[in-house]
C-alpha positions in Angstrom: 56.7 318.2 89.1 58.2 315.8 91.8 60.9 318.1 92.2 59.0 321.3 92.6 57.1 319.6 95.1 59.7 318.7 97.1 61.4 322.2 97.0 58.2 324.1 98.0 58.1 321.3 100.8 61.5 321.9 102.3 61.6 325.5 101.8 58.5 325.8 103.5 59.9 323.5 106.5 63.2 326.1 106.1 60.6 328.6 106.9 60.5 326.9 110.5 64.1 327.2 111.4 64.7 330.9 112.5 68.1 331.8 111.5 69.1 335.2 112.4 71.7 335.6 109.8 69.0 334.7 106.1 71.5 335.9 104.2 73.7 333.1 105.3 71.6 330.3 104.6 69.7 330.5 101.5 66.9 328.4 99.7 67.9 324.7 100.3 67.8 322.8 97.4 68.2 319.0 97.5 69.2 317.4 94.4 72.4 315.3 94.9 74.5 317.8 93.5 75.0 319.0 97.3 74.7 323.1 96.0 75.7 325.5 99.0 72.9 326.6 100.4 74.4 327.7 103.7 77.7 330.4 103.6 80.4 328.3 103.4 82.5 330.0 105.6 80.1 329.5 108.1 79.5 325.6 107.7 83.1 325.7 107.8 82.9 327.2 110.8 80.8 324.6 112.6 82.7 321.9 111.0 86.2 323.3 112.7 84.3 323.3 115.8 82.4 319.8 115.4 86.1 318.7 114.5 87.8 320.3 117.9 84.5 319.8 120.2 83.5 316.4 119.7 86.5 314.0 117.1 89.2 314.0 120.1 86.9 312.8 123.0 85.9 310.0 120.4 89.6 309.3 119.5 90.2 308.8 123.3 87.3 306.5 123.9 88.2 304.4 121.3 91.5 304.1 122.3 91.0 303.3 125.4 88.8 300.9 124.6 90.8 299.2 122.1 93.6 299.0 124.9 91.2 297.7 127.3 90.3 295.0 125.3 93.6 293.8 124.0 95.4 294.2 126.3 95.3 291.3 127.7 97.2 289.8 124.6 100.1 291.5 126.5 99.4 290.1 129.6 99.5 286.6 128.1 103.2 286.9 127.2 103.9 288.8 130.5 103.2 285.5 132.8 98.8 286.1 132.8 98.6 282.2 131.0 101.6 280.6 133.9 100.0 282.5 136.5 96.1 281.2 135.6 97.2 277.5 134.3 95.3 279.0 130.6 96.7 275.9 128.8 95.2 274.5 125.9 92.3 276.9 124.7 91.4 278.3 128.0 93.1 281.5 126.5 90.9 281.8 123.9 88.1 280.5 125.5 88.5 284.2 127.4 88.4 286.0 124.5 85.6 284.6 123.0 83.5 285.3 126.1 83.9 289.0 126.2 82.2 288.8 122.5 79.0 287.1 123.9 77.0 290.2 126.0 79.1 292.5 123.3 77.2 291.0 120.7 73.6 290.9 122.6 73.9 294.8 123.2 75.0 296.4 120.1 71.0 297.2 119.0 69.6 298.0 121.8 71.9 300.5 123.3 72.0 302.3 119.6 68.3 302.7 120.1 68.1 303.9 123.5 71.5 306.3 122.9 69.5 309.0 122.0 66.9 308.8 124.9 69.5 308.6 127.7 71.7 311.5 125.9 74.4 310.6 124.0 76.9 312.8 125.8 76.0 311.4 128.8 75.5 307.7 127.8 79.1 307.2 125.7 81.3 308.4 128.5 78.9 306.3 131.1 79.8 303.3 129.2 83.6 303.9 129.4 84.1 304.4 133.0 82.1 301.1 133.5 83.8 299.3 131.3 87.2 300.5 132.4 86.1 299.4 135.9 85.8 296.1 134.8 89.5 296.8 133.5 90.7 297.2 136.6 88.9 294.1 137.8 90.5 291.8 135.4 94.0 292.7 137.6 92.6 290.7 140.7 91.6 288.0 138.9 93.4 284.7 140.8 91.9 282.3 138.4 90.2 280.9 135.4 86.6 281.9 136.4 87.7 284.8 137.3 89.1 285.7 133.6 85.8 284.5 132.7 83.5 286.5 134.6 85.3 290.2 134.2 85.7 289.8 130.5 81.8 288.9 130.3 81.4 291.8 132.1 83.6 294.3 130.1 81.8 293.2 126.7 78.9 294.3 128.2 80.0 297.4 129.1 82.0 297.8 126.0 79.6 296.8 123.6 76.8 299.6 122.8 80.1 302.3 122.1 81.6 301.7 118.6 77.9 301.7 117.0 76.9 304.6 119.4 79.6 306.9 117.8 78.7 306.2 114.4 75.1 307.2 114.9 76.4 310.2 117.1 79.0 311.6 114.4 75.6 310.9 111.9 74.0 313.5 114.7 76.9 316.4 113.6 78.1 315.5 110.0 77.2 315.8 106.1 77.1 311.9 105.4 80.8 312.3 103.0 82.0 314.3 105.8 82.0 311.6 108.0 84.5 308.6 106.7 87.0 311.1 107.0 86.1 311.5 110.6 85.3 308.0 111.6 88.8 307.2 110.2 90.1 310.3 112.5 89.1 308.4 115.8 89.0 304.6 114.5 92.9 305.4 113.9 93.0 305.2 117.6 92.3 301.1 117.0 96.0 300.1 115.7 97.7 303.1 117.8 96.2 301.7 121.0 98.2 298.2 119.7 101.8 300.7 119.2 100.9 302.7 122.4 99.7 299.7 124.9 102.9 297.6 123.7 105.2 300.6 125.0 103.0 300.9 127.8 102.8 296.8 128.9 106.6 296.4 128.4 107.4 299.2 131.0 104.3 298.0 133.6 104.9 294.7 132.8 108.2 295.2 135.4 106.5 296.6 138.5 106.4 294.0 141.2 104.4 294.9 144.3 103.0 292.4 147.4 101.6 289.2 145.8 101.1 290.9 142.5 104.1 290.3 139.8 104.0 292.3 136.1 101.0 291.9 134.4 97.7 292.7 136.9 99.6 296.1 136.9 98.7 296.6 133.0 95.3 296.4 134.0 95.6 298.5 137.2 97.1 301.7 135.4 95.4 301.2 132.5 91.6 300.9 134.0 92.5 303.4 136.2 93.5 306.0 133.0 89.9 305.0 131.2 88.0 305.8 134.6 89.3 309.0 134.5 88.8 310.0 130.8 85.4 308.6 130.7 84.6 311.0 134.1 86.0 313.8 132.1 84.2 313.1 129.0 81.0 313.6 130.6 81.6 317.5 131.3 82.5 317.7 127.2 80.8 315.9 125.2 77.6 317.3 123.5 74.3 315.6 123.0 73.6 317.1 119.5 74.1 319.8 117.2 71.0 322.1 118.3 72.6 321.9 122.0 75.7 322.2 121.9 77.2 325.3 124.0 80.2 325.8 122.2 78.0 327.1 119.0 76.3 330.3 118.7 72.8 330.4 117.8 73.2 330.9 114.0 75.9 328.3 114.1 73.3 325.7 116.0 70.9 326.9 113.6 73.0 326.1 110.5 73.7 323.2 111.7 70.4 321.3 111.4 69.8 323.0 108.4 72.8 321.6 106.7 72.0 318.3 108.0 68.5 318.7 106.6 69.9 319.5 103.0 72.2 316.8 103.3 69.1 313.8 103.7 68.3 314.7 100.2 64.2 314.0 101.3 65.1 310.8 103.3 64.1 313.2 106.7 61.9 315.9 107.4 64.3 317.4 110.0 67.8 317.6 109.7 67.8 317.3 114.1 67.7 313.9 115.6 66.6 314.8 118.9 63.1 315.8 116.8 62.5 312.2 115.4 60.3 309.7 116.7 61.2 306.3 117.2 58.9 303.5 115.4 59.0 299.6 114.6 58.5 301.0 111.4 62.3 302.4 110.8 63.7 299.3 112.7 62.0 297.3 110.0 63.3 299.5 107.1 66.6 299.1 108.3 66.8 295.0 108.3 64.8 294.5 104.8 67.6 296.4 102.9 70.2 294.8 100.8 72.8 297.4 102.2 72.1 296.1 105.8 72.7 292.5 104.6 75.6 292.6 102.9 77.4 295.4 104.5 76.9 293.5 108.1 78.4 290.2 106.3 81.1 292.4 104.6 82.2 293.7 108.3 81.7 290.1 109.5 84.5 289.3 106.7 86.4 292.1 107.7 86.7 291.9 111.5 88.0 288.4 111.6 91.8 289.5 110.5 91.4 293.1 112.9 90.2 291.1 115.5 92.5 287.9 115.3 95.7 290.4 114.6 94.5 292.5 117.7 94.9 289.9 119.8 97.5 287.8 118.4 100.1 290.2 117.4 102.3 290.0 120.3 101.9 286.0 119.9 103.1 285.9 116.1 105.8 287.7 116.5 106.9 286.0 119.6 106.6 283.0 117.5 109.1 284.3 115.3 112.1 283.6 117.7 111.6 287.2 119.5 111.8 287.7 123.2 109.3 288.5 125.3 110.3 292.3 125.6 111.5 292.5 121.9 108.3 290.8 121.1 105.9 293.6 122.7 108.3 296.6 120.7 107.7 295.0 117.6 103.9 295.4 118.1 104.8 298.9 117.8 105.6 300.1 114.1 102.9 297.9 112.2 100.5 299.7 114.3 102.0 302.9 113.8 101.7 302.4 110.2 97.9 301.1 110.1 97.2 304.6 112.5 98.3 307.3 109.1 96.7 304.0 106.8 93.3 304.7 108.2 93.6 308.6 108.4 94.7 308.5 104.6 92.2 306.3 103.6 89.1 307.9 105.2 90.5 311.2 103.8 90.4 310.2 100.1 87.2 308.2 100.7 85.4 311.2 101.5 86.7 313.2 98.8 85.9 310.9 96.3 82.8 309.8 97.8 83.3 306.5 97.2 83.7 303.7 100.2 83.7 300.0 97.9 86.9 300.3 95.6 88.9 301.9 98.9 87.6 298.4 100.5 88.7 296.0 97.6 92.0 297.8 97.8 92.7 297.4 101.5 91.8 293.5 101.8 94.3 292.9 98.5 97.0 294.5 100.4 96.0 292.6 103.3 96.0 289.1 101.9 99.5 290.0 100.0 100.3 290.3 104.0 99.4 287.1 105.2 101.0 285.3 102.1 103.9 286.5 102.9 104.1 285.0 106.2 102.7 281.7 105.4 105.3 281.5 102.3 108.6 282.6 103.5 110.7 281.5 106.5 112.4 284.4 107.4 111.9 286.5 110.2 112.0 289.4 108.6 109.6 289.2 105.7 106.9 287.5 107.9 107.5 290.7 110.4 107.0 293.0 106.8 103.8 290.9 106.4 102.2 292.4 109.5 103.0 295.9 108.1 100.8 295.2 105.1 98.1 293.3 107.3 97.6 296.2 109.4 97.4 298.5 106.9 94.8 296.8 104.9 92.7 295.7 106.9 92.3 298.4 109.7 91.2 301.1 107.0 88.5 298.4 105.8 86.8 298.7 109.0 85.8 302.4 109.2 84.7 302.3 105.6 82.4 299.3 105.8 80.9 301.1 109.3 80.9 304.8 107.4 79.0 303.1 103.7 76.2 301.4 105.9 76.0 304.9 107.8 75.8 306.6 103.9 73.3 304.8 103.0 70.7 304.7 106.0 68.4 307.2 106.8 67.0 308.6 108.7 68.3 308.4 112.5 66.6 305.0 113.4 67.4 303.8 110.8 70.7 304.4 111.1 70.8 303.5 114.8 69.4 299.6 113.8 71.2 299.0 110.8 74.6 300.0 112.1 73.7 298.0 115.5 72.7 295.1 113.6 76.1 295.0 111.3 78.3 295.6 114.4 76.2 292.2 116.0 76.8 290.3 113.1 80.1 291.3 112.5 81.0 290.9 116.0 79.9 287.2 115.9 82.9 287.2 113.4 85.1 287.2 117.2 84.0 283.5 118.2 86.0 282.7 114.8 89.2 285.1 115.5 89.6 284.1 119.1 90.2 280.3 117.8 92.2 281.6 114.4 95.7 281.4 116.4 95.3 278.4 118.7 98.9 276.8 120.7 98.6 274.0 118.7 99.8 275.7 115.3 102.3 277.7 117.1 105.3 279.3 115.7 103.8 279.0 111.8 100.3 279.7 112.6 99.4 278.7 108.5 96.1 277.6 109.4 95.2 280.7 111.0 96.3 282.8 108.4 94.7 280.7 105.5 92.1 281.7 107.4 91.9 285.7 107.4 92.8 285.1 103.6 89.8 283.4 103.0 87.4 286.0 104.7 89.5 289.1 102.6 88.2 287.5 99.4 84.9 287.3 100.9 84.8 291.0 101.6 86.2 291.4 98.2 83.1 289.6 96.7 80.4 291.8 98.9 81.8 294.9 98.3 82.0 294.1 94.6 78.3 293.0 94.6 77.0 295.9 96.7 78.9 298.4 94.2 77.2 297.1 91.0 73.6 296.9 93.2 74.1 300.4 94.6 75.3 301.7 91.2 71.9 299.8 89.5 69.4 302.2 91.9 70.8 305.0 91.2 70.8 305.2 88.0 66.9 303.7 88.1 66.3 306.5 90.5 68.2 309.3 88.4 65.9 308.0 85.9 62.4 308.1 87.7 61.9 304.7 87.7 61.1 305.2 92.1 58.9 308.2 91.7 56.2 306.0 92.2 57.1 305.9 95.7 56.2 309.4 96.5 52.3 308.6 95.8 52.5 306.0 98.8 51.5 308.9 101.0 54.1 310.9 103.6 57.4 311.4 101.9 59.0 311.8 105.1 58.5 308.0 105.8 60.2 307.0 102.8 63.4 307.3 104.4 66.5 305.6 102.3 64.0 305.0 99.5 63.0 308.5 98.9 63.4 308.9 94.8 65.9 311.9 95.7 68.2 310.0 97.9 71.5 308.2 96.2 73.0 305.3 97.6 77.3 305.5 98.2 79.3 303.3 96.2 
């Protein structure tokens, strides 16, 4: 009977949504078993379009962002630390402040993303952020460092949450690993791509500035442009973007709407209403908890090898140039390591066991260069680093997305995991300090213990997530449907399965 009722409910709320084309998009139905209900050449349409229209202007604002915020490992080894007297921890000191605004922002901008208009809002965020880029090349001393990279974590730090919730906005929830991992790839490539690009500005010399202020100056000036550009591109949501007919718009909520599975009345964002209800939802749920500590585990290596990577493998014996080119094919390899990864993921629907396997390879890394002594194998340990932990980070980010619902939801959940797991940064900044230098054991004992951390969450959650659904397949929630409106249920509608 609960299942009757909640076809005759969404096909009378189909009845709403004029499609011109009905013999496209047929009676929905939403058991888990995700039956077409729409022409699949014609969600295959959208997607291709969703895929071309909206993935690539993500892709470049991650990178950029990435660059932006790392770069200035680069300008350490380029003369930044002799020029500003950063001895001791002053260096990391810097680093840790740009987490501190980064942190404070990460909920609040998720909620208010919609209201301001996301394809307005995301692209506002870059070009002042990559203002405060530009800054940091003018900085003359210590408080100087201090002040712009306060200032870029607050400009930086409503974005990564903000385009989760946005590709939430335009995808089926297992369509969207795959495309998280296509613009979160842009995280190790910005490490291959701004090494190239810091060892060639790293030689311009001009008036009283020498080397590295110029990686700032070109690169700040590049993320000003794009974020400017982004603006005239980027939609706000499926049911206005320009680039799909009417049918496709139409089709596009509707797919969304089949794809809650009863956690949402309307498959369209822009339709929902916010409440303190949903922001409550979202922080009394065991997926919240232990997926924002799981990211907290995970971003400690990305972070502390983001940062450090031209420092380790300068440590090594390598040159300063030498030492920025060898940033390069680790990266390279993490970049077709995420792709892969969010690929499968999707297609086997499953986000936990891709997890466990990235962190294994990533603490095989780091033994290898705290065990051997040569060169060579510790430089092969940053290959498997890279590759197991940069995967880990779009998955843990796409299986809180999964299982939230509906949009505020979503937009607190995945605000409050990236604030916790950013507090993860006042650890990685002080992972690699001088005083360990050229070894760095301590740091990498380190990163080793938070992998088997996120080992132990993601194990946990699996076998919790895996328990509700079978209680739900069973009945065992149908209870819940007598508590009144069914469309405030949310995440804990009876027809609503959780992603392992």
């Amino acid at each position: 009977m609960a299942e009757e009722k909640v076809m005759e409910e969404q096909m009378s709320s189909d009845a709403d949504v004029k499609i011109e084309d009905q013999s496209r998009i047929e009676k929905v139905s939403t058991t888990w078993n995700d039956i077409p209900t729409i022409d699949p050449v014609l969600e295959q349409r959208i997607r291709r379009k969703f895929d071309i229209h909206v993935v690539p202007w993500l892709f470049g604002l991650w990178l950029l962002a990435f660059i932006d915020r790392s770069n200035i490992g680069n300008a350490r080894i380029d003369g930044l630390s002799t020029d500003l007297k950063l001895n001791g921890t002053k260096f990391n000191t810097a680093l840790a402040v740009f987490y501190v605004p980064y942190i404070c922002i990460d909920v609040p901008s998720n909620l208010v993303l919609k209201y301001f208009k996301a394809g307005y809002y995301l692209p506002t965020l870059i070009v002042a952020w990559g203002i405060c880029s530009t800054c940091t090349g003018f900085v003359k001393s210590y408080a100087g460092l201090l002040a712009v990279r306060f200032f870029l974590g607050l400009c930086e730090g409503g974005l990564l949450g903000g385009m989760i919730i946005y590709l939430a906005m335009f995808y089926r929830r297992h369509e969207m690993l795959y495309r998280i991992g296509l613009f979160y790839c842009a995280a190790p490539l910005s490490g291959a791509f701004g090494g190239l690009l810091a060892t060639g500005l790293a030689e311009i010399n001009s008036g009283s500035y020498h080397g590295w202020p110029f990686i700032f100056f070109v690169e700040g000036a590049i993320t000003i442009l794009f974020g400017m550009l982004t603006i005239f591109f980027l939609p706000h949501v499926p049911a206005e973007s320009k680039f799909l007919t009417e049918e496709e718009r139409q089709a596009a909520v509707a797919r969304l709407r089949l794809d809650a599975h009863g956690s949402t009345v309307t498959g369209d964002a822009a339709h929902e209403e916010f409440s303190w209800y949903w922001v409550r939802r979202a922080l009394l749920n065991w997926n919240t908890i232990l997926l924002s500590l799981d990211f907290f585990a995970i971003i400690t290596p990305i972070y502390s090898y983001s940062l450090f990577l031209p420092t380790i493998i300068s440590g090594l014996g390598y040159g300063r140039v030498t030492a920025q080119l060898f940033t390069v094919p680790p990266n390279m390899g993490a970049f077709f390591t995420v792709i892969l990864a969010g690929h499968l993921s999707d297609r086997c629907r499953m986000r936990g066991p891709f997890m466990i396997a990235g962190c294994t390879l990533a603490i095989g890394g780091y033994i290898m260069l705290i065990a051997s002594k040569r060169p060579l194998t510790q430089y092969g340990g940053t290959f498997l680093v890279a590759a197991g932990v940069f995967p880990s980070s779009p998955l843990v980010m796409g299986w809180l997305a999964n299982n939230l619902a509906p949009h505020y939801v979503r937009a607190t959940g995945t605000g409050f995991q990236i604030m916790i797991a950013n507090m993860a940064a006042f650890i990685a900044t002080f992972t690699y300090v001088q005083a360990d230098a050229p070894r760095y054991i301590t740091g990498h004992a380190i990163n080793i213990g938070m992998l088997v951390l996120s080992i132990t969450l993601s194990t946990i959650l699996m076998l919790y997530c895996n328990w509700e659904n079978k209680r739900r397949a069973a009945g065992k929630r149908n209870d819940l449907l007598a508590e009144g409106d069914e469309g405030m249920l949310g995440y804990r509608h009876p027809e609503f399965r959780y992603t392992l």
